[in-house]
N, CA, C and O atoms as a printed pandas DataFrame, in Angstrom:
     atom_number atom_name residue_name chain_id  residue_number  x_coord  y_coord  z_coord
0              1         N          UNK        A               1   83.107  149.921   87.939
1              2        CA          UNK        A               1   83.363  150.086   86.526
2              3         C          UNK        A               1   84.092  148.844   86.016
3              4         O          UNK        A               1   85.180  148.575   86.526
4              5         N          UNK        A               2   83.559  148.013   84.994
5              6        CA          UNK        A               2   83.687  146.915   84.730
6              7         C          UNK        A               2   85.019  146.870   83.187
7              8         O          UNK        A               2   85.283  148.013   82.815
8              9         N          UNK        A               3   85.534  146.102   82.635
9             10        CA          UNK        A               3   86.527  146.020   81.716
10            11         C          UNK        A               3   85.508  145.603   80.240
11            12         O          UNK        A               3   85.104  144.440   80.244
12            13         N          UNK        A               4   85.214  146.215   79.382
13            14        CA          UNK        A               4   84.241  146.065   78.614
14            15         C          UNK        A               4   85.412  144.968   77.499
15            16         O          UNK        A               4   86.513  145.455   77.239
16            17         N          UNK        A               5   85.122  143.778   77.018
17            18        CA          UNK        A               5   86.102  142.789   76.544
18            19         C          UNK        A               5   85.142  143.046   74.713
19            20         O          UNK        A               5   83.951  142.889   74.444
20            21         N          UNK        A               6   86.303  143.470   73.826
21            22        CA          UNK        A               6   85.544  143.501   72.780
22            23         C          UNK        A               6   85.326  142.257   71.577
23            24         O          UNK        A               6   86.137  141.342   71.718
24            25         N          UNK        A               7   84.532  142.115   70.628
25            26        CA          UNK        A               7   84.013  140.834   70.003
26            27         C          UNK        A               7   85.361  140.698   69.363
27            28         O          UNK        A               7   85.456  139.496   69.114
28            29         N          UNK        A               8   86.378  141.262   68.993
29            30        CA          UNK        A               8   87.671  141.245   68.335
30            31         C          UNK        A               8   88.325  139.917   69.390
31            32         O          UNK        A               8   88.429  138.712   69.160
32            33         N          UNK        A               9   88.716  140.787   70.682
33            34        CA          UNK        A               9   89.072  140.228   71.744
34            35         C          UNK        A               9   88.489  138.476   72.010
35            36         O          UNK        A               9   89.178  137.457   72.038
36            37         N          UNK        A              10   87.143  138.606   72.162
37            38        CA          UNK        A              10   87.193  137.476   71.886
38            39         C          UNK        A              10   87.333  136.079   71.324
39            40         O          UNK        A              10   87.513  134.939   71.751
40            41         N          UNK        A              11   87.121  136.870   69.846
41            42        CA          UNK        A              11   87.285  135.334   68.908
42            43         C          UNK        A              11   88.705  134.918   68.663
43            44         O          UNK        A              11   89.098  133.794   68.351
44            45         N          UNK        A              12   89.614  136.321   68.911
45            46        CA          UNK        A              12   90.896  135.895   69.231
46            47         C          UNK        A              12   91.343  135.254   69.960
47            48         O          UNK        A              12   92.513  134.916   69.780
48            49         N          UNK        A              13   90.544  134.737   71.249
49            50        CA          UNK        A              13   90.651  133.902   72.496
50            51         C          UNK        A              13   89.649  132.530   72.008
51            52         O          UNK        A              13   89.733  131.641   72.856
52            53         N          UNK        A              14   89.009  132.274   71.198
53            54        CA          UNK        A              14   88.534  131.041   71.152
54            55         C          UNK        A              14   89.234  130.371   69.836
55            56         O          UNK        A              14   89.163  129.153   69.672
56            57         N          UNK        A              15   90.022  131.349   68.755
57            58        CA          UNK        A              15   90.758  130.878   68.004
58            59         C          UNK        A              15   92.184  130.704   68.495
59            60         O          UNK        A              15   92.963  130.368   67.603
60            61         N          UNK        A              16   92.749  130.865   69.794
61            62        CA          UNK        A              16   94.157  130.273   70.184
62            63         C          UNK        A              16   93.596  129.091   70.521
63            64         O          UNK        A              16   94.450  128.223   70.338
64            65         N          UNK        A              17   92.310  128.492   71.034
65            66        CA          UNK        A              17   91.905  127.825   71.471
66            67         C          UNK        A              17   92.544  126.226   70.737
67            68         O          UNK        A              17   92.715  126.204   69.518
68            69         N          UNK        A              18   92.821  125.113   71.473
69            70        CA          UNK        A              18   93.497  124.082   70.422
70            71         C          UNK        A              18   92.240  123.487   69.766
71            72         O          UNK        A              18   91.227  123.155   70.381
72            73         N          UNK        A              19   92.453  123.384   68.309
73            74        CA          UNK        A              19   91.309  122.754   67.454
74            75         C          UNK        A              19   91.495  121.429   67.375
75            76         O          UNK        A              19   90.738  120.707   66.725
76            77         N          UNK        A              20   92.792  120.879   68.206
77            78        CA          UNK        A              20   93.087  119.387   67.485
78            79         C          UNK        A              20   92.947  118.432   69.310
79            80         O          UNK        A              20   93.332  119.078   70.284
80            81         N          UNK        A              21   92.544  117.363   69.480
81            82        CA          UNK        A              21   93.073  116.148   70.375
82            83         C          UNK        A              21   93.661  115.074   70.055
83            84         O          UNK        A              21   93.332  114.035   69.484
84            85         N          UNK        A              22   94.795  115.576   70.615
85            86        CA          UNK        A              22   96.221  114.610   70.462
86            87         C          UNK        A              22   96.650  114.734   68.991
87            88         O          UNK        A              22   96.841  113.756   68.269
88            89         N          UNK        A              23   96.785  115.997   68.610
89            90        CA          UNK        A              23   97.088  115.957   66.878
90            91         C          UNK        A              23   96.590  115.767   66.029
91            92         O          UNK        A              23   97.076  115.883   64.904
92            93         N          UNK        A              24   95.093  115.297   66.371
93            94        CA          UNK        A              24   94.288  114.810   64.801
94            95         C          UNK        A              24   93.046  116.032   65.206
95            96         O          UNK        A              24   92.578  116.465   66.259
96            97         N          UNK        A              25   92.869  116.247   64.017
97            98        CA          UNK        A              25   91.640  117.204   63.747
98            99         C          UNK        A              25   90.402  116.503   63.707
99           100         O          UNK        A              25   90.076  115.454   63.151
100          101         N          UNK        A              26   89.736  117.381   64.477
101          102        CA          UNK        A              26   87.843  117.200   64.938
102          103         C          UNK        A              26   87.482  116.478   63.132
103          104         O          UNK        A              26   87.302  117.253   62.193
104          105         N          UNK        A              27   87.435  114.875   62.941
105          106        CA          UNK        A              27   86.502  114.361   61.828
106          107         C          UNK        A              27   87.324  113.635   61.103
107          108         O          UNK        A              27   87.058  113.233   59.970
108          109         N          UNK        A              28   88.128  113.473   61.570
109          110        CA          UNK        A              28   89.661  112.565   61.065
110          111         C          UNK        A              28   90.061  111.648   62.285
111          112         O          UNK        A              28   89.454  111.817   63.342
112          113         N          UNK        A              29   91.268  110.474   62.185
113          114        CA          UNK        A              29   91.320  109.630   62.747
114          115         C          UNK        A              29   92.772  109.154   62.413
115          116         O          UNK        A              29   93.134  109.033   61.242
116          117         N          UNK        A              30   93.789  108.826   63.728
117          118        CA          UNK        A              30   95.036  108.292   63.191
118          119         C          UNK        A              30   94.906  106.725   63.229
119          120         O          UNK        A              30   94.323  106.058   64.085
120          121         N          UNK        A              31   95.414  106.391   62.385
121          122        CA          UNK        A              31   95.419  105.120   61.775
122          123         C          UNK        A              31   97.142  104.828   61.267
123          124         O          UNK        A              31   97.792  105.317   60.344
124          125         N          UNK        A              32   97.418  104.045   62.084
125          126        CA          UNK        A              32   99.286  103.125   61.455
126          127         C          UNK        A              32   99.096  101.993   60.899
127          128         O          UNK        A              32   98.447  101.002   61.235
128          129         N          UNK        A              33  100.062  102.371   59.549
129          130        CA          UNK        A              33   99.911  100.989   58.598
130          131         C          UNK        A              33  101.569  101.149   58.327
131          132         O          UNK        A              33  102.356  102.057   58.592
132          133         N          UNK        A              34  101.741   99.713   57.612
133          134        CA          UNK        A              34  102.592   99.123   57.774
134          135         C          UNK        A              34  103.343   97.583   57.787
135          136         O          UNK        A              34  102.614   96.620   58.023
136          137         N          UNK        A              35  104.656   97.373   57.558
137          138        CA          UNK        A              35  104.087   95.818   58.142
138          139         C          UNK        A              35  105.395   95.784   58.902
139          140         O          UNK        A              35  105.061   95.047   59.830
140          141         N          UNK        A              36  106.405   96.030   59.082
141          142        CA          UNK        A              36  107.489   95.755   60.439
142          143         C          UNK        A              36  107.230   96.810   61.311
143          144         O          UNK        A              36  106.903   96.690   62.492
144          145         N          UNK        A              37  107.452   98.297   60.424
145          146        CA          UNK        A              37  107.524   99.723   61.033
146          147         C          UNK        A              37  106.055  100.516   60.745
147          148         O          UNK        A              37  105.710  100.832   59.606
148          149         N          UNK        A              38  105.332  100.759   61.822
149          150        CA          UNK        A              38  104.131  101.482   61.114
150          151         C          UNK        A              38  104.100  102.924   61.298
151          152         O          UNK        A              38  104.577  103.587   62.218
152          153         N          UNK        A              39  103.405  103.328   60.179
153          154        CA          UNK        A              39  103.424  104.819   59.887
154          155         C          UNK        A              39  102.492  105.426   60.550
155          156         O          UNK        A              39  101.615  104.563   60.593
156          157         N          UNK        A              40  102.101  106.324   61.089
157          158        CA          UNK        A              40  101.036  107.338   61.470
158          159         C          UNK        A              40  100.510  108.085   60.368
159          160         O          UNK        A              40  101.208  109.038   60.022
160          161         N          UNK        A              41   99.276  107.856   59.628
161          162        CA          UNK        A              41   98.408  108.481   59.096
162          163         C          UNK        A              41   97.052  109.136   59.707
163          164         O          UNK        A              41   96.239  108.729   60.537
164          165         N          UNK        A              42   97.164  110.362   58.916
165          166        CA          UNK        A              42   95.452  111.040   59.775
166          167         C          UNK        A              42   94.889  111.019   58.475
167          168         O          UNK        A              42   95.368  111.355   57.393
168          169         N          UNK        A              43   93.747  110.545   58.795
169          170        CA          UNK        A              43   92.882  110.641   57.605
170          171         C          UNK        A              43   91.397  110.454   58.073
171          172         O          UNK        A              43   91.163  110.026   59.203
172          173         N          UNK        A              44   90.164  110.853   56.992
173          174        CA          UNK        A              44   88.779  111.576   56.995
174          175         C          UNK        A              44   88.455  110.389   57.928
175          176         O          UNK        A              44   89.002  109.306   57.719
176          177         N          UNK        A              45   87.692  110.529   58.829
177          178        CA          UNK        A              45   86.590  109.383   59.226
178          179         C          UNK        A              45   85.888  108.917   57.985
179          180         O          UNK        A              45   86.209  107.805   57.567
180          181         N          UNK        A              46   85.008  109.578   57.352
181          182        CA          UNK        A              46   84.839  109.207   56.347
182          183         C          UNK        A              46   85.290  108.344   55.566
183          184         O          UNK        A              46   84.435  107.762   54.899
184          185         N          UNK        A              47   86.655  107.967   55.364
185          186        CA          UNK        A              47   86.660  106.933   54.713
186          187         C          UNK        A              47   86.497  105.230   55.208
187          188         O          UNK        A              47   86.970  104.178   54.779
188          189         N          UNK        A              48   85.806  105.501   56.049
189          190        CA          UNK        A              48   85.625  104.510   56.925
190          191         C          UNK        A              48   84.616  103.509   56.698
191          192         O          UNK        A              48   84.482  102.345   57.074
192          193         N          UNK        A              49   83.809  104.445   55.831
193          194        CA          UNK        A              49   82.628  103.808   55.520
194          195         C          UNK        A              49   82.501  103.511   54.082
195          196         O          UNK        A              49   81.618  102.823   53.570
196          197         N          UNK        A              50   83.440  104.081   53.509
197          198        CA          UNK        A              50   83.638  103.593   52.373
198          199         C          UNK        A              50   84.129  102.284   52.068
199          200         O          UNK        A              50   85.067  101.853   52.738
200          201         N          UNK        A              51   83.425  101.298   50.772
201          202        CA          UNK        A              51   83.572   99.821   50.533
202          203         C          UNK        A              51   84.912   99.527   50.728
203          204         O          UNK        A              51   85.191   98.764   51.653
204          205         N          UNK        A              52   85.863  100.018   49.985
205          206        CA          UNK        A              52   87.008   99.740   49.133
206          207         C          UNK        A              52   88.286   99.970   50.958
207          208         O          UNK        A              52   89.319   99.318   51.107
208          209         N          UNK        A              53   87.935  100.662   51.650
209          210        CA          UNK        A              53   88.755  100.550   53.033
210          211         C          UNK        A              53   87.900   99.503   54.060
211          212         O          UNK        A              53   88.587   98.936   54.910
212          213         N          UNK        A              54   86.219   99.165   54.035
213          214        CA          UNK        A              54   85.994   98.183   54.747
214          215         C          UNK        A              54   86.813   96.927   54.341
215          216         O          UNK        A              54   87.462   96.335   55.204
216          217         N          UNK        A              55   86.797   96.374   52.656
217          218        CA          UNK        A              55   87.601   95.572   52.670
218          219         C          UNK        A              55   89.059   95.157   53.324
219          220         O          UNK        A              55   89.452   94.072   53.754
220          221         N          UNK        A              56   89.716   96.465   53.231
221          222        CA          UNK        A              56   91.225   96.409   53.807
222          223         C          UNK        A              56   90.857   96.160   55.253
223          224         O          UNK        A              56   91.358   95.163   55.775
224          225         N          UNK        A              57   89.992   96.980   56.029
225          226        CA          UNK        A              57   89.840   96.305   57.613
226          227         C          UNK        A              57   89.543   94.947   57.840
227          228         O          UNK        A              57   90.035   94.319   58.777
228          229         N          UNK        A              58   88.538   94.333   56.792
229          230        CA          UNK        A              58   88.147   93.195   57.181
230          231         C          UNK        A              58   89.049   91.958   56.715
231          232         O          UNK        A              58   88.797   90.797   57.036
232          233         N          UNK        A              59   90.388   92.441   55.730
233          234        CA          UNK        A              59   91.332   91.755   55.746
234          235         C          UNK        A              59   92.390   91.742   56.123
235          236         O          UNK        A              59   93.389   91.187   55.664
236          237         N          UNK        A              60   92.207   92.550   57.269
237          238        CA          UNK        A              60   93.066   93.086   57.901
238          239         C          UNK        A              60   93.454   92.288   59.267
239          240         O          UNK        A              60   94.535   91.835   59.644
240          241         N          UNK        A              61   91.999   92.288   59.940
241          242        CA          UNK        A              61   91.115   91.819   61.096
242          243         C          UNK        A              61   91.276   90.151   60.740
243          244         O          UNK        A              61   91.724   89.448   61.646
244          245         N          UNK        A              62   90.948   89.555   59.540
245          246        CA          UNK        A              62   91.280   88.139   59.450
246          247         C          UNK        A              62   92.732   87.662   59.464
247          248         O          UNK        A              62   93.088   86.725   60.178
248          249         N          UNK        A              63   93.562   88.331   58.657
249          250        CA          UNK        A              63   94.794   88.176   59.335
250          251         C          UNK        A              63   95.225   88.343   60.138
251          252         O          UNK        A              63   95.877   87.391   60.567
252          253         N          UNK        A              64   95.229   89.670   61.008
253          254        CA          UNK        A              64   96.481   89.786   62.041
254          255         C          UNK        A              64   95.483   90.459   63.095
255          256         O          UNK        A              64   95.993   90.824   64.154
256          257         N          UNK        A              65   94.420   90.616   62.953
257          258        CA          UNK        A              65   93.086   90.978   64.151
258          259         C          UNK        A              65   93.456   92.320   64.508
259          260         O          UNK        A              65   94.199   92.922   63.733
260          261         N          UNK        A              66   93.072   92.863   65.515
261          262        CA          UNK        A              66   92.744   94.509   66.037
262          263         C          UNK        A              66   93.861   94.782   67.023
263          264         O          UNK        A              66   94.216   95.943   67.224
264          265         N          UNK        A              67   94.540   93.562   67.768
265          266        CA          UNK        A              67   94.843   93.982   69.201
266          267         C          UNK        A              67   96.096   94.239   68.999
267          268         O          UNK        A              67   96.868   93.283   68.918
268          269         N          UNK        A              68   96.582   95.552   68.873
269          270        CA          UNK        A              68   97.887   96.462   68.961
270          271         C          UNK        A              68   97.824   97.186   70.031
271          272         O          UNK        A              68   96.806   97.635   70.558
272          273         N          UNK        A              69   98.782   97.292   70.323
273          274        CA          UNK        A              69   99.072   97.895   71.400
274          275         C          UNK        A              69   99.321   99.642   71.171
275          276         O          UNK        A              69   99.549  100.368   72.139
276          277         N          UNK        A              70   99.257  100.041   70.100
277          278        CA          UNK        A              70   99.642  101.622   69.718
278          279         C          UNK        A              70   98.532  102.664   69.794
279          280         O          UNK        A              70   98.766  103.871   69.737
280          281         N          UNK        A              71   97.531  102.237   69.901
281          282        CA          UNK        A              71   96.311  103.070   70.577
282          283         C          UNK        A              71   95.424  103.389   69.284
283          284         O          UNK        A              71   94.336  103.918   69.513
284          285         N          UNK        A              72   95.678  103.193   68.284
285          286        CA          UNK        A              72   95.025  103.605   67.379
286          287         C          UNK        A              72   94.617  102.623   66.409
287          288         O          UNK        A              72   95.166  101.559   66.696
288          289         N          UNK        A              73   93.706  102.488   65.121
289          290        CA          UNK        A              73   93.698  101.882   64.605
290          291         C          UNK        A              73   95.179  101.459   63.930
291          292         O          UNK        A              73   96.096  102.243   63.686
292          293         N          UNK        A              74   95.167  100.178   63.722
293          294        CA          UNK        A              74   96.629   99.667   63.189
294          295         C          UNK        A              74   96.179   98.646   62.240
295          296         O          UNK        A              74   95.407   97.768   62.627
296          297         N          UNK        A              75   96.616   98.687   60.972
297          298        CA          UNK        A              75   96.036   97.886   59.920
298          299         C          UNK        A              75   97.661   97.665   59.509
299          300         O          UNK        A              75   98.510   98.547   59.380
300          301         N          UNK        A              76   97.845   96.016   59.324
301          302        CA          UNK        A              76   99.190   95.199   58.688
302          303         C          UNK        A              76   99.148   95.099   57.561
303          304         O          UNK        A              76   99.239   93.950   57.129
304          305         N          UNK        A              77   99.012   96.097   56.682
305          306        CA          UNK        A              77   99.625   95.964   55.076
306          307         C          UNK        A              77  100.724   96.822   54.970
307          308         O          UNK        A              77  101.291   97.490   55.835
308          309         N          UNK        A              78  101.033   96.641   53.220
309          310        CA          UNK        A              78  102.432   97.726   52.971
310          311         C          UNK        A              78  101.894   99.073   53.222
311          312         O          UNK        A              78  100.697   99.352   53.159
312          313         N          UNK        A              79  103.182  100.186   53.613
313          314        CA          UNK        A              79  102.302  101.323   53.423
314          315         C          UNK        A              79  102.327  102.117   52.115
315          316         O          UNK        A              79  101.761  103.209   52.065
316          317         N          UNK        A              80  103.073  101.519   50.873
317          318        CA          UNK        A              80  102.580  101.963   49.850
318          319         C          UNK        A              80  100.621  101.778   49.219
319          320         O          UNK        A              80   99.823  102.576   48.728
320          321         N          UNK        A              81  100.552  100.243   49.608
321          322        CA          UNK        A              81   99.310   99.646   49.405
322          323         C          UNK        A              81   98.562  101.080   50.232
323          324         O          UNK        A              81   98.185  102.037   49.556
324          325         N          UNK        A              82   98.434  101.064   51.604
325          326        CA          UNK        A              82   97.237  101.967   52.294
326          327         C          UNK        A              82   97.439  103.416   51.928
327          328         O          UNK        A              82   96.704  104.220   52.501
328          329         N          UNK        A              83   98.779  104.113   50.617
329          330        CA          UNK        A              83   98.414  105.152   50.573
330          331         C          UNK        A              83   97.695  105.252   48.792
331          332         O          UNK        A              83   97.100  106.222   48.323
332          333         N          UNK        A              84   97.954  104.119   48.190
333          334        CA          UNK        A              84   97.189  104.134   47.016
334          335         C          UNK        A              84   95.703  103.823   47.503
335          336         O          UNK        A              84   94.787  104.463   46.988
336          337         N          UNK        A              85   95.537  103.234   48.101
337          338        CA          UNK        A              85   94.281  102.878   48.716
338          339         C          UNK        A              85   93.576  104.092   49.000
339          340         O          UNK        A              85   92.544  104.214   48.341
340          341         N          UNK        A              86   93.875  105.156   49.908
341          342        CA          UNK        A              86   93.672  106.437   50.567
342          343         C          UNK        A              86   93.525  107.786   49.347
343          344         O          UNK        A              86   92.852  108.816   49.360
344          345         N          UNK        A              87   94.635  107.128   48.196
345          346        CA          UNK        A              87   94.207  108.304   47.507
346          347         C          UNK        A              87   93.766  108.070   46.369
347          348         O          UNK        A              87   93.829  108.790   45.373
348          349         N          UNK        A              88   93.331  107.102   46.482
349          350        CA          UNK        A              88   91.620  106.181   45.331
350          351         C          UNK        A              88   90.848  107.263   46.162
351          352         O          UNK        A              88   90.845  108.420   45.741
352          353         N          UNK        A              89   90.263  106.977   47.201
353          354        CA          UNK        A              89   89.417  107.296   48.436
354          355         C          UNK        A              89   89.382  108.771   48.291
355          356         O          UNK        A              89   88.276  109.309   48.250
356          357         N          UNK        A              90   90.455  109.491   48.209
357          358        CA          UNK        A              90   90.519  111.019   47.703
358          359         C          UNK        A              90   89.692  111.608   46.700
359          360         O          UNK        A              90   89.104  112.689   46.731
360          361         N          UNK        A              91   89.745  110.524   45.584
361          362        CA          UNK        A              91   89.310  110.671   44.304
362          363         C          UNK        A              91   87.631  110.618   44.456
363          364         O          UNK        A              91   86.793  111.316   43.886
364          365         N          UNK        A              92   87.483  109.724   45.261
365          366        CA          UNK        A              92   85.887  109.559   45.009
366          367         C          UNK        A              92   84.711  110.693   45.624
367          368         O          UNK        A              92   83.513  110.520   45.403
């Protein structure tokens, strides 16, 4: 005689389940900006492909290039600049 596990039971076990790796949510991406102290932002993948943030990478990348050591994307501007930037990006 077997333990019959009901559909309640379960989705309650795949919703403790963790939805996030390493803190950022499945379709988002942490990204630190900054220019002495950098901040940890999560924000859409999506805006990634948008014009107005390729620019900021690619002037980003000509100034001060990719290679940080903090594991994540790290872009050297102010972080007032990357949150007006981000919430243009909101808007669209």
């Amino acid at each position: 005689m077997g333990i019959k596990v009901t559909p309640f039971i379960q989705a309650s076990r795949i919703l403790r389940r963790p939805s996030t790796t390493g803190g950022v949510l499945k379709g988002h991406c942490a990204v630190y900006a900054g220019e002495s102290q950098k901040k940890r932002f999560v924000m859409p993948i999506s805006y990634l492909s948008q014009p107005l943030f390729q620019d900021l990478l690619a002037q980003a990348e000509e100034e001060f290039g990719f290679d940080h050591s903090m594991g994540g994307l790290t872009i050297a501007c102010k972080e007032d600049v990357f949150i007006d930037l981000t919430s243009r990006l909101r808007r669209l």
